[in-house]
N, C-alpha and C positions, 0 to 999 in steps of 0.2 A: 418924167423919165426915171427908170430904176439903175438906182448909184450900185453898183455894185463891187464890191474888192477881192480879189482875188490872189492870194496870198500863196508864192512859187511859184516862178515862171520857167519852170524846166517845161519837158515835153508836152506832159500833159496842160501843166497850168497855161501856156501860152495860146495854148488853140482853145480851152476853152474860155480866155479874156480876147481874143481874137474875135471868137465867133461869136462872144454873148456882144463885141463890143460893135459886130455888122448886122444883128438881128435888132440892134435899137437899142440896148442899155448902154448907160455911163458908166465906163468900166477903167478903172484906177488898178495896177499894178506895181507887186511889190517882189525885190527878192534881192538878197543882200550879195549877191554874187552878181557882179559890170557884168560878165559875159552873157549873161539868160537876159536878152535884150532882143526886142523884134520893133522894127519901125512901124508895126502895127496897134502896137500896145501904150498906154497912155503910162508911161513907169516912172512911179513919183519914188523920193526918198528916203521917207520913212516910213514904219506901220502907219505911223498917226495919219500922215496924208493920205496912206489910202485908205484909212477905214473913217475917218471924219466924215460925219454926213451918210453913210452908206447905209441900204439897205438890210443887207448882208454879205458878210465875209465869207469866200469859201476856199478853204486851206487845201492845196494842192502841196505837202512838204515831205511827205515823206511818214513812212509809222515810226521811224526812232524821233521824229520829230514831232510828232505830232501834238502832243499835250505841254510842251515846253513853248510852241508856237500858242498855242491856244492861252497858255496863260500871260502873254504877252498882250495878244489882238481882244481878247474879250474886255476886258476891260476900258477897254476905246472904243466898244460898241455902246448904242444908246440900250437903253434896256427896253425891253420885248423886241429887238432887231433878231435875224438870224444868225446863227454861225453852222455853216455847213463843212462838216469834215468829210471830202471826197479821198481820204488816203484809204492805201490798203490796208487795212490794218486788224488785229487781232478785237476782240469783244470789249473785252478788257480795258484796252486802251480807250473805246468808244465810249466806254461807262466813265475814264475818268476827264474824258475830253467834254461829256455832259454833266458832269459835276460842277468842272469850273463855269462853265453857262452859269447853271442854275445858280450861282453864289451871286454871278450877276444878271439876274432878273433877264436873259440872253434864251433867247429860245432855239438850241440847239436840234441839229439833223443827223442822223450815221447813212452817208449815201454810201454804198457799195457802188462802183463800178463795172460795167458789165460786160466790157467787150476792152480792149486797146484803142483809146482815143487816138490814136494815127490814123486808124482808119478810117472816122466817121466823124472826129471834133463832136460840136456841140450835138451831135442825134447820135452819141454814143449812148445804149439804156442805159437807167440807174434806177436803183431803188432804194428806198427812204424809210428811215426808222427814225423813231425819236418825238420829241416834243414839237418839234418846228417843223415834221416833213410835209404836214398836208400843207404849210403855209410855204415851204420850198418848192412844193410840186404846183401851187397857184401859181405861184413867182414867177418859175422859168418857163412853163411849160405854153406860155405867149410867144420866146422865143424860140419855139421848134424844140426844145429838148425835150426827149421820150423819158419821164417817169412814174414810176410805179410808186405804190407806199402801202406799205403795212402796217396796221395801230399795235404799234409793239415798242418797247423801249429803244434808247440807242445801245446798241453791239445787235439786233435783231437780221439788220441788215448785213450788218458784216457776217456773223455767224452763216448767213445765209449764201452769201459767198463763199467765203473757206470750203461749205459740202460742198458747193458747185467746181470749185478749185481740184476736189479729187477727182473729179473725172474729165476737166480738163486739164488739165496738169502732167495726168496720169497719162492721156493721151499725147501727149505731146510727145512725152519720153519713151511710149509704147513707140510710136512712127522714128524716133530716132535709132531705135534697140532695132526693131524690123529692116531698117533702110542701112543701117552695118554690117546686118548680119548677111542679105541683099549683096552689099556690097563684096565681102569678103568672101560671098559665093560666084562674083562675077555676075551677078543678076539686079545688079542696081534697077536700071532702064525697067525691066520687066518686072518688076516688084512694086516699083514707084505705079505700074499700069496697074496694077492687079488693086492696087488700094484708092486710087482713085478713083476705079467700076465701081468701087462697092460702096465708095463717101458721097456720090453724087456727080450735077452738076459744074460744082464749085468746088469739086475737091483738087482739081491741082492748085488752084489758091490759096484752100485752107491748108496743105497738106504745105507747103510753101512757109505762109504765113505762122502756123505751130513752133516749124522748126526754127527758121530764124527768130523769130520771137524769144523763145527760147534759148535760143545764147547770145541776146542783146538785151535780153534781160532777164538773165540767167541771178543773179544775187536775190534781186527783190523777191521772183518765182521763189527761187528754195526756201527765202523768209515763209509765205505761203502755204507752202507743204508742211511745213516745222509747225506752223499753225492750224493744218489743218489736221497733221498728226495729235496734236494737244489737244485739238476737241475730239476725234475721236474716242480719242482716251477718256473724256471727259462722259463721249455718250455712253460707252461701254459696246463701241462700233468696231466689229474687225478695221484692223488696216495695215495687210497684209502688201495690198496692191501701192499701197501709199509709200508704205515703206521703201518698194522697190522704187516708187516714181522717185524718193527722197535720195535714193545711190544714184540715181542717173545725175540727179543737179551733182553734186558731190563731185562728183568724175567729170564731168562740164567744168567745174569750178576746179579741179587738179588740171586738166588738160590745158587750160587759162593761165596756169600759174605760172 
């Protein structure tokens, strides 16, 4: 049976030690906060307990946390084990979250995230960079999870998020700017129609799901955008549209205060 540790049990880390823990692996959860607790989740006490013995660790913590966590959990991995970092997070941090791997013989992954694990748990996509992602994508992909991998370093994947970030991101706050301005013409109802003829099928769900999303997790997004404004810069990419997506969180995050 595959031990697996799963390190943060907030939103996301819970459904996917949850669901790795109904699709057949042995799955040991960790997170220093009593209230991130589900009577589904097998949550031991310390790192050590849940990374003793495991296959691979996959860090659910957060990107201010992410390489502070890593230099904790890696070194209580056996060496050539995985360490899978599923956080948001910038390139950057990806490169020094595989640094510390490599010091311990750890065969680190940069999975990008692909969608809001609410909706889907463990068949949320993901796609895999790094030294360990083809051996991640063996790994899980017995348990029903969809991913992808590209033979590229780790930040490859996050990088590859961030540009995807601009035009969801952007979208999100284009449908919030539309449906105010909508609203403040009296035409909420019939604006809300007019853009979901043209999104499809599924567009009052997605049209729904954008915006709330959106300001439930309105901090981490604008981290994102800030990220994703820094590589453009970085390409030498307009980001004109960005900029503006980056005043919508901004005025989200004043209207909160």
């Amino acid at each position: 049976m595959t031990r697996i540790a799963v390190i943060g049990l907030g939103e996301a880390g819970r459904r996917y030690a949850v669901g790795l823990s109904h699709a057949g692996a042995e799955v040991r959860g960790y997170d220093p906060d009593p209230r991130q607790a589900d009577p589904a989740v097998r949550r031991v006490e310390t790192l050590a307990d849940a990374v003793t013995g495991a296959e691979m660790a996959i860090s659910l913590v957060g990107t201010h946390a992410a390489v502070s966590v890593a230099d904790q959990v890696v070194p209580l991995l056996a060496p050539g084990s995985l360490y899978a970092d599923f956080n948001t997070a910038a390139p950057e941090v990806k490169s020094r979250v595989a640094e510390v791997a490599a010091r311990a013989g750890v065969r680190m992954a940069d999975v990008a995230v692909l969608a809001p694990v609410t909706r889907a748990g463990i068949r949320t996509p993901l796609l895999a960079s790094g030294p360990g992602a083809a051996r991640l994508a063996e790994s899980l992909r017995p348990f029903g999870v969809p991913i992808d991998t590209i033979d590229a370093s780790a930040g490859a994947a996050a990088r590859l998020k961030i540009v995807r970030s601009v035009f969801m991101k952007g979208l999100a706050t284009l449908l919030i700017e539309t449906l105010t301005a909508a609203e403040a013409a009296d035409a909420a109802d019939w604006m809300r129609g007019q853009l979901t003829a043209e999104l499809g099928p599924d567009a009052p769900a997605l049209v729904e799901r954008l915006i709330s999303g959106t300001h439930a997790h309105r901090a981490r997004r604008e981290q994102e955008v800030r990220d994703a404004l820094d590589l453009l810069g970085e390409l030498g990419a307009p980001d004109d549209m960005t900029r503006g997506t980056l005043a919508w969180f901004e005025r989200l995050g004043r209207d909160d205060a």
